[in-house]
C-alpha positions in Angstrom: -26.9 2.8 39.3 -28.6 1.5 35.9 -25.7 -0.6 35.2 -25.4 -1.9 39.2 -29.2 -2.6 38.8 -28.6 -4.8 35.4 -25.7 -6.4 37.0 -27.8 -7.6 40.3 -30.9 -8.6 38.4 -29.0 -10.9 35.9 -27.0 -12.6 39.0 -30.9 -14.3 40.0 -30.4 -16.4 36.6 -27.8 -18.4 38.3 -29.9 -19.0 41.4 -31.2 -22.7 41.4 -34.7 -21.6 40.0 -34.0 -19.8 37.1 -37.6 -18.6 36.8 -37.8 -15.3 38.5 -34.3 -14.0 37.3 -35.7 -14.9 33.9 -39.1 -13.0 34.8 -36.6 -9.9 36.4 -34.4 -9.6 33.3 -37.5 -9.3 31.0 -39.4 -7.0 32.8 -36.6 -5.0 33.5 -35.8 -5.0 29.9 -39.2 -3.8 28.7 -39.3 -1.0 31.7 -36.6 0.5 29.2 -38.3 2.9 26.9 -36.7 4.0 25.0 -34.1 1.2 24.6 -30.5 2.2 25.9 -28.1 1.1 23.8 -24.7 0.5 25.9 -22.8 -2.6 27.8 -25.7 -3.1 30.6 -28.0 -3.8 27.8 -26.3 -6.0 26.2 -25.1 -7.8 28.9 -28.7 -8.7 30.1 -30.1 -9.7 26.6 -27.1 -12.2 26.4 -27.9 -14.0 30.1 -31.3 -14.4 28.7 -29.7 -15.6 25.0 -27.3 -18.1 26.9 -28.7 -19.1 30.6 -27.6 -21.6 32.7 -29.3 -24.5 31.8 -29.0 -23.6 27.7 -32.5 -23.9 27.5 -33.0 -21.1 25.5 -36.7 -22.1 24.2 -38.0 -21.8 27.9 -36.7 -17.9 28.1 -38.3 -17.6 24.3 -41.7 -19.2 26.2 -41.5 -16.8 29.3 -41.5 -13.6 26.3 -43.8 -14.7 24.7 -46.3 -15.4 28.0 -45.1 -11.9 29.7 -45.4 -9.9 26.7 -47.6 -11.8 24.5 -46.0 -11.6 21.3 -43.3 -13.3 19.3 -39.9 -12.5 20.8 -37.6 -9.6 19.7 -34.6 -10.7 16.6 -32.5 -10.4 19.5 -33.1 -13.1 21.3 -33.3 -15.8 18.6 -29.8 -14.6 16.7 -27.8 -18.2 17.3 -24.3 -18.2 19.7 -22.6 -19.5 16.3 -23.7 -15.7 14.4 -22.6 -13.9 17.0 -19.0 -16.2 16.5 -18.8 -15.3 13.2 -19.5 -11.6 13.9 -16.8 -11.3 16.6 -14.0 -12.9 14.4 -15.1 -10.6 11.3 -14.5 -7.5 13.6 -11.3 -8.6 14.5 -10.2 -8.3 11.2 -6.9 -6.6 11.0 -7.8 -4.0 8.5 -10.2 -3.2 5.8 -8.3 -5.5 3.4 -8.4 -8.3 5.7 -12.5 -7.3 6.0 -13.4 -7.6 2.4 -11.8 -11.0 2.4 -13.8 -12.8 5.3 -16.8 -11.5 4.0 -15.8 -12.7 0.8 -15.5 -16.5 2.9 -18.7 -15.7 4.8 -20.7 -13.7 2.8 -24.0 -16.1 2.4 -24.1 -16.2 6.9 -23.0 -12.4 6.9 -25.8 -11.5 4.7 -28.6 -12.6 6.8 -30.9 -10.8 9.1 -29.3 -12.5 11.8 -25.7 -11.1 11.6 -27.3 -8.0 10.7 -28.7 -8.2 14.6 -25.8 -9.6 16.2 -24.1 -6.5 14.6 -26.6 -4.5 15.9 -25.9 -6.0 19.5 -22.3 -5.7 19.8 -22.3 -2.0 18.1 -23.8 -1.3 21.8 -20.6 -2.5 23.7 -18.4 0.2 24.1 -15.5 -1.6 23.4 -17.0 -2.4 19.7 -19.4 0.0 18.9 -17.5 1.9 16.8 -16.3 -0.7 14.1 -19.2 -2.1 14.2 -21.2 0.5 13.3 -19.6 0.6 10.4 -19.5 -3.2 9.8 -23.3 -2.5 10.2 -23.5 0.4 7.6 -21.4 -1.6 5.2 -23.9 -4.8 5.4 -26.9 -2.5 5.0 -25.5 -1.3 1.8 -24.2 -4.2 0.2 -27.8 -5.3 -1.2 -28.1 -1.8 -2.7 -25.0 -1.4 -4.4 -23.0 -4.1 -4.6 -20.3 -5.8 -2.2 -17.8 -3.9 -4.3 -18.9 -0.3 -4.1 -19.8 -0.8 -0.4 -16.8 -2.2 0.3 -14.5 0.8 -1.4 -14.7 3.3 1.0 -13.5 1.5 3.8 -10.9 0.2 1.2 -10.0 3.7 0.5 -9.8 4.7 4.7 -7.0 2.1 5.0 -4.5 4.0 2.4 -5.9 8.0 3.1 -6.8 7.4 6.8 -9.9 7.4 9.0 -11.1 11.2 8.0 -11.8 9.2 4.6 -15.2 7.4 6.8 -15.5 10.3 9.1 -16.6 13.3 6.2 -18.7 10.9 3.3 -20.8 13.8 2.0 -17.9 16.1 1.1 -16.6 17.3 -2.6 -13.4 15.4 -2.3 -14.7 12.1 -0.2 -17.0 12.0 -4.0 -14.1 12.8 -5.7 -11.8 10.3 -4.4 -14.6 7.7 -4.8 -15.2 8.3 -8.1 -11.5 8.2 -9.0 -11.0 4.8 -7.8 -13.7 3.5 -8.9 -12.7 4.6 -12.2 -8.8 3.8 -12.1 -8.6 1.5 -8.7 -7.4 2.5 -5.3 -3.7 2.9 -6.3 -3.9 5.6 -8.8 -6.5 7.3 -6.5 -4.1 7.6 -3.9 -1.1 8.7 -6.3 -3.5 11.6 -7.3 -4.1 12.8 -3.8 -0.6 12.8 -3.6 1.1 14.3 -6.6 0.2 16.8 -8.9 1.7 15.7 -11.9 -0.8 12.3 -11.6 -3.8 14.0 -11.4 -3.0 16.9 -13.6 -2.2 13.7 -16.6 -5.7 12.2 -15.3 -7.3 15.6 -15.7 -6.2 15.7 -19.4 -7.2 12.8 -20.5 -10.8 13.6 -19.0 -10.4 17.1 -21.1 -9.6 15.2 -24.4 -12.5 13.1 -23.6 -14.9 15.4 -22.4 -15.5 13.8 -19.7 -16.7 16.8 -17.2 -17.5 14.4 -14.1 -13.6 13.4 -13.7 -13.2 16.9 -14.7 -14.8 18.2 -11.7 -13.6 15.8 -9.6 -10.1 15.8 -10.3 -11.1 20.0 -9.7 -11.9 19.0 -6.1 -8.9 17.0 -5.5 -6.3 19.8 -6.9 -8.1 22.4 -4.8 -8.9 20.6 -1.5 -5.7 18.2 -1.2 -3.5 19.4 -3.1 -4.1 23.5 -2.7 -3.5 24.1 -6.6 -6.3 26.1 -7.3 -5.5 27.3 -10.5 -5.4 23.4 -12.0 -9.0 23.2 -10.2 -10.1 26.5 -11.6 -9.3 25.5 -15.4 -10.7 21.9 -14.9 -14.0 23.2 -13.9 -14.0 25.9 -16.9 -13.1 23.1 -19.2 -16.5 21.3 -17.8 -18.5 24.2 -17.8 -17.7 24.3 -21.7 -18.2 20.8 -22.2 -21.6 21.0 -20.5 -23.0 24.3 -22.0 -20.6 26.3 -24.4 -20.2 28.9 -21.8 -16.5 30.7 -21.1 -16.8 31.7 -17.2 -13.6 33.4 -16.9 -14.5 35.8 -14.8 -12.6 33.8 -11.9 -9.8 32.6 -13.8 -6.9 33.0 -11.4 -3.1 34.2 -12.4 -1.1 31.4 -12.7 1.2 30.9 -9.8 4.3 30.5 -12.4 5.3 30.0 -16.1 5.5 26.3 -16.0 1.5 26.1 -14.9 0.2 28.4 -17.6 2.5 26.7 -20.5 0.8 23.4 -18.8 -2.4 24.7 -19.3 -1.9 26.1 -23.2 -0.4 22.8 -23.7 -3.5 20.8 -22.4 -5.8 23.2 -24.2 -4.6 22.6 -27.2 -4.5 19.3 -27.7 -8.2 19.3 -26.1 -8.8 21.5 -28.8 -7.5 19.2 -31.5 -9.9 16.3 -29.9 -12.7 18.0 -29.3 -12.9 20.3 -32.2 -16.8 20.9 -32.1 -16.0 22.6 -28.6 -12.8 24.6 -30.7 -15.0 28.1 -30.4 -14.9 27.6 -27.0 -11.8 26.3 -26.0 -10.1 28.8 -27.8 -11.6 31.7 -25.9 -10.5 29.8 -23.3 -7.4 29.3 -24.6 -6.7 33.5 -25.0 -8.1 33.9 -21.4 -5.2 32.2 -20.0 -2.8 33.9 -22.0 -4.1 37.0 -21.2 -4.0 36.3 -17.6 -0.3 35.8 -17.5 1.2 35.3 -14.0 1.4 36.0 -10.9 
């Protein structure tokens, strides 16, 4: 019924007297409170954007007499912004994303794409993408068109759960990974162990306990090899304060991943020598250990 109602009272701005159907759409608009985001509004905010005549400043002078204020962003976004939204979310991929904003990016970074976006995000048909075309803009001025842009960069190589879970251990791993090594060695790492355990060692010989514990989540999450993950966050833990917790060291599942982990504490050891106390506990907890 809401929609048929819309539908009907934006017909009376092709009527011959374009007056009341602009009077109708307003009102009807403003009876709407809170606003309902979907097709029907959309629909009526573009009739009074783009009526009949193209006399857009008489339906920005019937606002401002009905309501008595300036009118709504909405209304005043140009036909050419809302061009330029449409062709970025047609964009065949992320890839293809980053580079039209890249072309566009002094018109894509104004308020008014920012609310052209915000219209078309209520069209079913749209909403989706550009909601996150909308979170991406919002972002950009914070941190960069880079860093914003990563994510979504990431989502075309690992998939669309990559945009769907941001707060979790591995979405900050990955993240961090390729913003430290770039997209392709991220990906190799979510996909083979001998990758990420390498990348893991070189974070151990530098003491680097964020990759550390990131590479942690990655082994453990993606890759199920949760004794890697349980040595990589020991190795931070004595990095960051001294302490052995090796309480929860696991067996290793065979020969080959506890001679990997002797070998990779040693040479730790040999690099990071004021941590040698340490490590070496750590070193006599794994051999102790054994397998499993």
């Amino acid at each position: 019924m809401r929609r048929l109602r819309y539908a009907r009272t934006s017909l009376l701005m092709y009527e011959e007297d374009l007056a009341p159907g602009i009077h109708a759409l307003i009102h009807l608009l403003l009876s709407d409170n809170p606003v309902v985001r979907d097709d029907a509004t959309f629909d009526a905010r573009d009739a009074l954007r783009n009526p009949p005549d193209d006399d857009r400043d008489r339906v920005i002078a019937t606002w401002r007499h009905i309501t008595g204020a300036a009118p709504p962003a909405w209304l005043t976004v140009p036909d050419a912004t809302f061009l330029l939204v449409f062709h970025w979310l047609a964009c065949a991929d992320w890839s293809a994303s980053r580079d039209f904003w890249e072309q566009h990016e002094a018109r894509l970074e104004t308020p008014q794409a920012a609310t052209a976006m915000e219209e078309v995000a209520m069209l079913e048909e749209f909403g989706e993408r550009a909601g996150l075309l909308l979170r991406l803009m919002r972002q950009v001025p914070d941190i960069g068109r880079d860093a914003a842009f990563l994510p979504f960069l990431l989502a075309d190589r690992l998939g669309t759960w990559f945009l769907d879970e941001p707060h979790t251990a591995v979405h900050s791993a990955v993240l961090h990974l390729a913003r430290e090594d770039g997209i392709d060695a991220a990906q190799r790492y979510m996909e083979e162990r001998s990758a990420l355990a390498h990348r893991a060692r070189r974070a151990g010989v530098a003491a680097d306990t964020e990759t550390l514990r990131h590479c942690a989540a990655v082994a453990d999450t993606v890759l199920g090899d949760h004794y890697s993950a349980r040595l990589h966050l020991c190795l931070a833990d004595v990095f960051t304060s001294g302490a052995l917790p090796t309480a929860g060291l696991p067996l290793a599942p065979n020969t080959d991943a506890r001679d990997r982990a002797i070998e990779d504490i040693a040479e730790i050891i040999t690099r990071q020598p004021r941590h040698a106390q340490s490590l070496n506990q750590l070193l006599k907890a794994v051999l102790a250990r054994g397998t499993g």
